[in-house]
Backbone bond lengths (Angstrom), bond angles and torsions (degrees), N, CA, C in turn:
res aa  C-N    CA-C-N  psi(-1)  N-CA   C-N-CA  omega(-1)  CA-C   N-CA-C  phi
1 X - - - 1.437 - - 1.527 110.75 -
2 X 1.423 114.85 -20.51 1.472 120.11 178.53 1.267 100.42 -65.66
3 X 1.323 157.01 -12.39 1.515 147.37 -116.25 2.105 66.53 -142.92
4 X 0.884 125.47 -56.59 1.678 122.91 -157.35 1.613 112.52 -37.86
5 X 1.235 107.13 131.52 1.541 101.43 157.84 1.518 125.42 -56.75
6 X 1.041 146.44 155.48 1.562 137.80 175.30 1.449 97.73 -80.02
7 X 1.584 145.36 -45.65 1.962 107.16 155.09 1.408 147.80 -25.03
8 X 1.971 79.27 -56.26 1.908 89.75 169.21 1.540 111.45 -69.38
9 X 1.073 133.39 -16.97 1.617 127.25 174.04 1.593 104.85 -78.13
10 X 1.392 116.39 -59.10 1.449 94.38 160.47 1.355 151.34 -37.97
11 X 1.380 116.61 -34.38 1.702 150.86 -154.20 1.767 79.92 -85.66
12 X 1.411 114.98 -36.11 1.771 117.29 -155.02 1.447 83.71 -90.29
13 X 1.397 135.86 -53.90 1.365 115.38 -164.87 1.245 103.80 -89.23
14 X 1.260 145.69 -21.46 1.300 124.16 157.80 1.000 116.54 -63.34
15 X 2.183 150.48 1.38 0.911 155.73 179.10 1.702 101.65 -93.49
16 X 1.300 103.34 -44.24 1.908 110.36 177.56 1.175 94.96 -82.04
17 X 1.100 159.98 -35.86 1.630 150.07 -173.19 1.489 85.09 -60.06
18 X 1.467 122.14 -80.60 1.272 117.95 -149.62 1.793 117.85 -59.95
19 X 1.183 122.51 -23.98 1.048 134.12 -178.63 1.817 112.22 -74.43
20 X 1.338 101.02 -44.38 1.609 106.81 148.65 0.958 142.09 -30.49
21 X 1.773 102.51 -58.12 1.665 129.74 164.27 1.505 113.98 -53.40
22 X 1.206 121.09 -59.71 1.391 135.13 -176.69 1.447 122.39 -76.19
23 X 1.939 123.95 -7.46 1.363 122.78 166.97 1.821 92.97 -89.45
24 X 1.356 107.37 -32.08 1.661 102.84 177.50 1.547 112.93 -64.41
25 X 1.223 131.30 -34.25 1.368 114.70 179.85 1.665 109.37 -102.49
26 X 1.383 123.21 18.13 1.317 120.00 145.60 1.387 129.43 -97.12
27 X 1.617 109.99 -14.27 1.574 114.40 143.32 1.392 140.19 -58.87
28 X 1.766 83.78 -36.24 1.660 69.27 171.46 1.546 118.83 -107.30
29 X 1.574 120.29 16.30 1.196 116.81 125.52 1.552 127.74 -29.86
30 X 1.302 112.50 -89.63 1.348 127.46 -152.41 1.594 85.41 -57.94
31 X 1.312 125.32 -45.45 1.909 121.80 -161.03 1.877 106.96 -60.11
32 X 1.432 93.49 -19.66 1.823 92.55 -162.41 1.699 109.06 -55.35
33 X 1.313 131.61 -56.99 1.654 136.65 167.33 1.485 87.18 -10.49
34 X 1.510 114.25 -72.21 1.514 118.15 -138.46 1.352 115.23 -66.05
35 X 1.265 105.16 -36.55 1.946 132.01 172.57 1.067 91.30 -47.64
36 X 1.284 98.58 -59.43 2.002 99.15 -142.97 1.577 105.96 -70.80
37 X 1.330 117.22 -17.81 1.590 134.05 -176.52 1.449 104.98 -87.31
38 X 1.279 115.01 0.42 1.824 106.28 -166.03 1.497 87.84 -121.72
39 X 1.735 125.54 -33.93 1.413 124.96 172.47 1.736 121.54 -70.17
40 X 1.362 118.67 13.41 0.821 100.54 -160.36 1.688 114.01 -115.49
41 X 1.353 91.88 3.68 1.992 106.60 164.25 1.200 97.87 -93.30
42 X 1.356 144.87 -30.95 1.390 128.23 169.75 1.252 142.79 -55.01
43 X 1.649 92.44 -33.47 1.121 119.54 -171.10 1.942 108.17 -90.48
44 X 1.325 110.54 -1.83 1.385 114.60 -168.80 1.667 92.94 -106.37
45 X 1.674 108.61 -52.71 1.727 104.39 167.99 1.345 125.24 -39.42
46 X 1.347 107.65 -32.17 1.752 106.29 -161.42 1.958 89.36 -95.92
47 X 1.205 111.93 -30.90 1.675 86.14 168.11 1.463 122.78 -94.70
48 X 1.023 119.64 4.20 1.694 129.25 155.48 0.979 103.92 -65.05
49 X 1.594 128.44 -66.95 1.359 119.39 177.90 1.627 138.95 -81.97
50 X 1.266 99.32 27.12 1.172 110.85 -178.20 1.674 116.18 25.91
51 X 1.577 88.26 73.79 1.883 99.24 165.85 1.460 104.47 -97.25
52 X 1.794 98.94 153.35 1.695 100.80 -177.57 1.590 102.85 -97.86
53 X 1.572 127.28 -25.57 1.363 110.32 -166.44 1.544 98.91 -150.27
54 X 1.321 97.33 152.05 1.791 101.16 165.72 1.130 82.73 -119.19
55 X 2.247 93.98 153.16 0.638 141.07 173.03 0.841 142.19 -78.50
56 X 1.895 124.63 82.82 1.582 104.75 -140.95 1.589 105.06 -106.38
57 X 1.413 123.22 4.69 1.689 112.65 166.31 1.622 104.49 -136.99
58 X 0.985 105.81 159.49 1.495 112.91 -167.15 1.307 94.77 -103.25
59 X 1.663 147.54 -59.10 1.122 116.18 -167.48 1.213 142.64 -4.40
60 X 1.458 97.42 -112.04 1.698 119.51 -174.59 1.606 95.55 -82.97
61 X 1.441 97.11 161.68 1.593 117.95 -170.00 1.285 109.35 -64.17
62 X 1.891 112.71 -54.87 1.486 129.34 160.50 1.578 121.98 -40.20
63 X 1.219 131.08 -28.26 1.270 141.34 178.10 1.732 100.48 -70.32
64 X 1.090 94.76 -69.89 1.740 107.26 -159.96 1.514 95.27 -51.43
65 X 1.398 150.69 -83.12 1.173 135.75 -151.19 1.239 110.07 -109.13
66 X 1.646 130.68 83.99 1.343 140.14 -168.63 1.511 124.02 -42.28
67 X 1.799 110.06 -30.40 1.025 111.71 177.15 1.377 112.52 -91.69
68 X 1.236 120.19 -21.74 1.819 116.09 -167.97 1.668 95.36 -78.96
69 X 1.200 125.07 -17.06 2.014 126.72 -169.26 1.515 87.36 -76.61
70 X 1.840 107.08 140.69 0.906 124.88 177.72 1.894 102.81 -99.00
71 X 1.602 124.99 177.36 1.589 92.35 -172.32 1.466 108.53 -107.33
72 X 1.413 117.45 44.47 1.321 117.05 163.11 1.692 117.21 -111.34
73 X 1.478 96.64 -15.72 1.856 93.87 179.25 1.425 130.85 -58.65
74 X 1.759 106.48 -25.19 1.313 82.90 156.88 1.485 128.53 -54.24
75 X 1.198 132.81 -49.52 1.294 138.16 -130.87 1.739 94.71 -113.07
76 X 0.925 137.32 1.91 1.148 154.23 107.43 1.908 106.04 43.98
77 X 1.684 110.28 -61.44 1.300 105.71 176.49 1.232 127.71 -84.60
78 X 1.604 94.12 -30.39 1.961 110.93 164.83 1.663 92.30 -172.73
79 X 1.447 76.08 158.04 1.986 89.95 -172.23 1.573 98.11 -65.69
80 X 1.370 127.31 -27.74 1.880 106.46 -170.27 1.545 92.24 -102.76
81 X 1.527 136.87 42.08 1.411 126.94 -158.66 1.694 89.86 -84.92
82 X 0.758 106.02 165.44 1.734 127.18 -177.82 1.413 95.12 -76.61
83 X 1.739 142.00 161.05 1.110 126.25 148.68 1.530 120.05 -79.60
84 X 1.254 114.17 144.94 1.563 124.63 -177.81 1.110 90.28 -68.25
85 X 1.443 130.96 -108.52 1.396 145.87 -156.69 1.570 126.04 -52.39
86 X 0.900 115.97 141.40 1.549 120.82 -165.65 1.896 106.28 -70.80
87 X 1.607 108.48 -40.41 1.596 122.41 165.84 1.583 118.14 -53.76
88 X 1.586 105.19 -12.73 1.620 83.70 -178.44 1.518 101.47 -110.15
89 X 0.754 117.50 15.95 2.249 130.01 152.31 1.497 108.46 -75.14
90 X 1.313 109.12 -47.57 1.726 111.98 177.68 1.869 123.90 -74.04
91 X 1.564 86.52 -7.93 1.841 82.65 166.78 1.702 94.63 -105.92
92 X 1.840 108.49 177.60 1.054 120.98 -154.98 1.983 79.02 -141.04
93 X 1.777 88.49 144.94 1.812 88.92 -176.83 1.449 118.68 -78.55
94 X 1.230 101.32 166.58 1.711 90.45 -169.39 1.651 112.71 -62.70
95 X 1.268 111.17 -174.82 1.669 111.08 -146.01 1.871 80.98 -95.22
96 X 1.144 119.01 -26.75 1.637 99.61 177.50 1.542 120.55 -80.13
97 X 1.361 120.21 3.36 1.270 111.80 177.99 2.037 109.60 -111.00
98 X 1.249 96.28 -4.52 1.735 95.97 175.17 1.643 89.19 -100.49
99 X 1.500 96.14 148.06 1.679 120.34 158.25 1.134 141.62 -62.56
């Protein structure tokens, strides 16, 4: 590998990156049957019991159930407060307050 140009060393890990990439999305090919067979008592409880939301971040209170947050909880500590949690960058505001 001492003998390599620094292109051809690149050319090689962008050749193992991609090959990485592409045994990962033929795993999770072949895995999907099994998923989808293990989601599917969950998915029968939560419409038996008529739940309205999962909970998809645990942080902050406002994060976890998008619809129960009113639109001041973020800001909660002061209106220009920084956001705490890293999950409330990854949601997007509701569709009546963007232009």
């Amino acid at each position: 590998m001492a003998g390599m140009r620094r292109s051809d060393q690149l050319l090689l890990f962008i050749a193992a990156s991609s090959l990485c990439l592409l045994m990962t999305l033929v795993d999770a090919t072949l895995r999907r049957d099994a998923v989808t067979s293990r989601l599917l008592p969950p998915s029968r409880l939560v419409a038996e019991l008529g739940l309205t939301d999962l909970a998809l971040f645990t942080d902050a209170r406002y994060i976890r159930h998008l619809s129960q947050s009113d639109l001041h909880a973020p800001f909660q500590d002061h209106p220009l407060a920084m956001e705490h949690f890293p999950s409330g960058s990854l949601v997007q505001p509701p569709m009546g307050l963007t232009p």
